[in-house]
N, C-alpha and C positions, 0 to 999 in steps of 0.2 A: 504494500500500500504506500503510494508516495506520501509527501509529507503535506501537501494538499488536502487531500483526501482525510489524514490524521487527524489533522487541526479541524476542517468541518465535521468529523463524526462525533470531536467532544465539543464543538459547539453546539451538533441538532442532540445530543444527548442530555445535555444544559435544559435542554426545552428554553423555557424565560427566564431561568436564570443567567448570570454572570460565569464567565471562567476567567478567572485572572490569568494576566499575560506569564507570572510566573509557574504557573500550576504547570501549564502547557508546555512551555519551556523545562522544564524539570523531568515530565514526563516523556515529551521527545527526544531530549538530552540537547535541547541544542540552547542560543541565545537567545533572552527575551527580544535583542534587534531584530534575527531574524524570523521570529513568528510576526512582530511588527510588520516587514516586509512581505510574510505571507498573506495577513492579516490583507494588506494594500492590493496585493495580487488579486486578491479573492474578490473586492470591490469594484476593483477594474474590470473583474468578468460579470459584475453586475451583482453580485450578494450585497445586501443591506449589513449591516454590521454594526453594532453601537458598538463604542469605544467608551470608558472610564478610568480615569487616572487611580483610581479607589478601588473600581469593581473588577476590571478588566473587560471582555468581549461578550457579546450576546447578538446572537443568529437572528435575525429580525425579518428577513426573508428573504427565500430562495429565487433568483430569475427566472422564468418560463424561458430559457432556452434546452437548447437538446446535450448538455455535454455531459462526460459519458459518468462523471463523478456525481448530478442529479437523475439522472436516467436510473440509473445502478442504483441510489440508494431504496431500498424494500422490495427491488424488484424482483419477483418470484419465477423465477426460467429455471430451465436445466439445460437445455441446449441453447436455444435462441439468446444469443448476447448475454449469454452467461461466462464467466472466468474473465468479466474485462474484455471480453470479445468488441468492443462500440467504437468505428473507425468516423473521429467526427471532425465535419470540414464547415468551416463559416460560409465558403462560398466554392463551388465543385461545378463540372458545366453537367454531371450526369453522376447521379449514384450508380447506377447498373454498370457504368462503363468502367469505373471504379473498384466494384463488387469483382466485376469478372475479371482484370487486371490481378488481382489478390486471388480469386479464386482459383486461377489458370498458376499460379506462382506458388499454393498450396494453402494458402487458408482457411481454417477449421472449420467445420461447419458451425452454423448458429452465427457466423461474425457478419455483425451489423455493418451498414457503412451509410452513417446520415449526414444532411446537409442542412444549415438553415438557411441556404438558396439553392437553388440550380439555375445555370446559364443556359444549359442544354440539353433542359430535361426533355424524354419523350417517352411517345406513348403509343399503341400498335400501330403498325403499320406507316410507323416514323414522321408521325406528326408529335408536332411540338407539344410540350407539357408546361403548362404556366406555374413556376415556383419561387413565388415572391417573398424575399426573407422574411423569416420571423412570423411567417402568418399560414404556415401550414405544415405537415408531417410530410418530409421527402427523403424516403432513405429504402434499402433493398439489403434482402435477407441472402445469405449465402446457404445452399444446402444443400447436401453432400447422400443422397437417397437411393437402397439398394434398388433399385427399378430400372424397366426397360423403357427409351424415349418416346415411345408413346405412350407410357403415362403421366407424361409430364404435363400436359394439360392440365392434369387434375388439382396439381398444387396451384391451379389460379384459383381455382374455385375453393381448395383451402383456403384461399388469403382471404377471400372476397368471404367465406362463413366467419374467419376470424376477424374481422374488419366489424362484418355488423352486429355480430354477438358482443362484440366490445362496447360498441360503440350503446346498444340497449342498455347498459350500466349506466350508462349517464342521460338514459331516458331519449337517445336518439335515435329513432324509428326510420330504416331507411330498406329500398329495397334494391336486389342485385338484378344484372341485368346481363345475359351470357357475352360475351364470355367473362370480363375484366371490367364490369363498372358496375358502382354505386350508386343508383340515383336517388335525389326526392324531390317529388313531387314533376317525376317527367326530367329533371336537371343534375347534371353531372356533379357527387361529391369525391368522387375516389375512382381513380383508374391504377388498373392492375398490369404490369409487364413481366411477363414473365418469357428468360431465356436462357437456353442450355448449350453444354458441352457435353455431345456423344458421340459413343462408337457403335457400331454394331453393335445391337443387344444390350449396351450398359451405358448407362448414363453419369459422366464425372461430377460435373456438378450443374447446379440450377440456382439461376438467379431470381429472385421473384422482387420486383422491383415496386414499392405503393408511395402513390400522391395522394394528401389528403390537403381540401382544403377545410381548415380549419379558422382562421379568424379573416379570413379576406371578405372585406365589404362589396356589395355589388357595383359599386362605381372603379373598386380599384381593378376588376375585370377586364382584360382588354375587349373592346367594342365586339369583335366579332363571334367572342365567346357570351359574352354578359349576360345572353337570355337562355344560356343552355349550362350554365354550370351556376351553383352553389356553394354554399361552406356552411358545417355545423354551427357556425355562429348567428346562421343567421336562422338555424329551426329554432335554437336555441333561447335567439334573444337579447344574449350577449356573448360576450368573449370567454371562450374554455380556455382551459390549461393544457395545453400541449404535452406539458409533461405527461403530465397524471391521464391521457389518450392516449398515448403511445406505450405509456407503461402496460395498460391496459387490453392492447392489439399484440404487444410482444409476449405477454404468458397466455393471452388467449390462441395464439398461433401456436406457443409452446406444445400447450393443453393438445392442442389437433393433432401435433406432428408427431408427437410421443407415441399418442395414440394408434395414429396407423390404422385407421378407422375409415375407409374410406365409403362403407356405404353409410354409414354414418353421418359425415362429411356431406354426400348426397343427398340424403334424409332433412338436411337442417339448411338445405342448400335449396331446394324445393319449397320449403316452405317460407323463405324469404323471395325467393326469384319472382322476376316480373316481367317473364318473357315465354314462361310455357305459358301455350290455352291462347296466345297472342298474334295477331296478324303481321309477319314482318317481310321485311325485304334483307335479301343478304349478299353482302360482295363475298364471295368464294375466295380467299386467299390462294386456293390449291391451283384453280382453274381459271381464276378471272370473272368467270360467269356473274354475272346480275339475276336471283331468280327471286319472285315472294311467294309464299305460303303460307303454314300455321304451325308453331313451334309448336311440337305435341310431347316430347320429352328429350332429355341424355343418354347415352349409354356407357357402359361398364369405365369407359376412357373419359367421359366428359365432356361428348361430342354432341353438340344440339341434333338434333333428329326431325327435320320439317319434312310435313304433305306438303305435296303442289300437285299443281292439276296432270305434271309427269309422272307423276310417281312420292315414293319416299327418296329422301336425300339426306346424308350422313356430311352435317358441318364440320370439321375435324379444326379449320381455324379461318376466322371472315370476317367482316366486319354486318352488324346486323342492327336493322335498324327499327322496332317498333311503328307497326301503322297506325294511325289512328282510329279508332273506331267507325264502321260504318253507318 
């Protein structure tokens, strides 16, 4: 544990009280100057901190950013961004691009890699992803799963169950939409990327990349998006904690992954979804093809399953878009 780290675990143990500058110093073994100069450090990144020439220091509050020493503290994983696994950048042009870089070079599974901005973020089919500092969750899980690449679909639809089961803790009611999005109320809160490295028959690693918008007001939207995306804050009312939402999505991800559950996974994936029983149009990734029909289920891979007036057809990955009722 650095000496960072130290120093805030016996301040949030303090609760409201004081710890004098030499208790900590005593106990670290170092100088009262330089806890002073940690003490400064720790303000810089944004912690409130009363000072007393009498009493010594008291933790007054913690920033809502994402670094990996508030992240970590209570959080209950075993794989996912557990061991200090949390790779965090102020400003990155892409988490995934990042994730996979480390992941290709040998990085654990479970290692995080967040941003509080992205330059260049994206999202399928390589359109851009708006990730505007400080006002939303942008970061991609690294993991490391015995399976064959065609099951790798399915951990989208992992993220996307642990995305909205999370998010119902804090009484936000959202629905999934195949493959990779979150909507409410018809409006984009969360898109899912997910991408891999395989070989014949075995998959090395997968990247599972989530954008959430979380406190972005609808005027700070770029125009062309503005009526088709949203953010929790605004089902909400006001402004969440980023923190304490991400905390939230990383053991609920955990919870799924451990499990290894995938009809399970299915089962709870269904009954958020808002795209079976629905009229849509779908761009074919595989083929190019433009066809609509009626999303009538998934199967075993996580492949949407539409009637059209040809026949049945097997989505395997496309871009699909909701009609509107007739």
């Amino acid at each position: 544990m650095t000496m960072k780290k130290k120093i805030l675990e016996m301040l949030r143990n303090a609760g409201e009280k004081f710890v004098s500058g030499e208790s900590i110093a005593d106990k670290l073994k170092v100088s009262r100057t330089a806890i002073w100069k940690h003490i400064q450090n720790l303000r810089k990144r944004g912690y409130k901190i009363t000072s007393s020439e009498r009493l010594g220091y008291k933790l007054d509050e913690t920033p809502d950013l994402l670094l990996p020493e508030i992240v970590e503290y209570g959080l209950k994983t075993e794989i996912i961004a557990a061991d200090s696994h949390i790779i965090y950048k102020n400003s990155i042009d892409s988490t995934n691009d990042l994730a996979k870089r480390l992941a290709y070079f040998g990085a654990a599974e479970g290692t995080i890699v967040v941003a509080e901005e992205q330059t260049g973020g994206k999202g399928r089919l390589e359109r851009h992803f708006f990730s505007p500092k400080e006002k939303g969750l942008w970061f991609s899980i690294i993991l490391r799963p015995h399976c064959t690449p065609k099951d790798a679909p399915k951990f989208t639809l992992l993220a996307a169950v642990a995305v909205v089961q999370a998010l119902e803790k804090f009484n936000l009611h959202a629905g999934i939409k195949w493959p990779n999005d979150i909507l409410y109320d018809g409006r984009k809160l969360v898109g899912i990327l997910t991408e891999m490295s395989a070989e014949i028959g075995h998959v090395n690693y997968i990247v599972v990349g989530i954008g959430i918008n979380v406190n972005v007001r609808r005027e700070e939207f770029p125009v062309d998006i503005r009526e088709v995306a949203a953010s929790l804050s605004e089902i909400a009312g006001e402004n969440l904690s980023r923190v304490e939402i991400f905390r939230a999505i990383l053991e609920e991800f955990d919870r799924l992954y451990i499990a290894n559950d995938f009809d399970k996974v299915f089962k709870i994936w269904k009954k958020y979804n808002i795209t079976l029983g629905a009229k849509v149009t779908v761009l074919s990734a595989e083929s190019g093809d433009i066809f609509t029909g009626t999303a009538v289920d998934i199967d075993a891979e996580g492949a949407l399953i539409v009637d059209t007036d040809c026949g049945r057809k097997i989505v395997y990955a496309g871009d699909v878009s909701i009609r509107p009722a007739e």
